[in-house]
N, C-alpha and C positions, 0 to 999 in steps of 0.2 A: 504494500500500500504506500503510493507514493504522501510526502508531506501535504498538498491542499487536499487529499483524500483525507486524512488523517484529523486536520482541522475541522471540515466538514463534519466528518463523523461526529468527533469530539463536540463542537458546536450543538447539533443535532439534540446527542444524549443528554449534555448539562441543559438545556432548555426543557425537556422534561425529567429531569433528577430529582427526587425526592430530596430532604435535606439533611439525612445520614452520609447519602452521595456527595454531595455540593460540601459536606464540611469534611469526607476524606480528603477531596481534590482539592478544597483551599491546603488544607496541611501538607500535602505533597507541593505545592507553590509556596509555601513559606517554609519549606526546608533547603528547596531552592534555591530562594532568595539568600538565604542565609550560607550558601553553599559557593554561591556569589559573592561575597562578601572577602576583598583583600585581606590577604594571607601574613602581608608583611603592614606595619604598621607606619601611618605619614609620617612620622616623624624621622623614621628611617630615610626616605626618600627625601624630603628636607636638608639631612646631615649629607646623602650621594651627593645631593646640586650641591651645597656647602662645598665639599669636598672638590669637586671637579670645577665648579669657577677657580676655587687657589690654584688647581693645578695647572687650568689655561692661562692662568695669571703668570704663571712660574715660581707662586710663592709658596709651594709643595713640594718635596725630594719624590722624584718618579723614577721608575727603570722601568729598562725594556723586558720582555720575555727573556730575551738570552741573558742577561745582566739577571734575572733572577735567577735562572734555572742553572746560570753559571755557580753562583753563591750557594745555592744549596748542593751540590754535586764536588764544591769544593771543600765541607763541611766535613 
């Protein structure tokens, strides 16, 4: 069954669903929602721009991939 099939259907059923039905389907939509919900928190993403304006600034110590994986392999 392709997706507008699906909708259809769905559409159809909840228009006459009793409301044992209509309040399982709301709770599978607000788990959802909630399942939706960023994983990492703003404040993190906040301190990354933070972080990466100094760096484009040049007021951050950066290395490259090889300057890293040099330092750890010489450890």
């Amino acid at each position: 069954m392709e997706t507008v099939e699906l909708r259809e259907n769905i559409h159809r059923f909840v228009d006459v669903a009793d409301e044992r039905i209509l309040k399982i389907i709301n709770a599978i939509i607000e788990v959802e929602k909630k399942e939706e919900l960023p994983t990492v928190p703003h404040w993190f993403y906040d301190e990354l721009d933070k972080r990466r304006e100094r760096h484009l600034k040049g007021e951050s110590k950066s290395s490259t991939w090889e300057e890293v994986k040099a330092r750890i392999l010489n450890r």
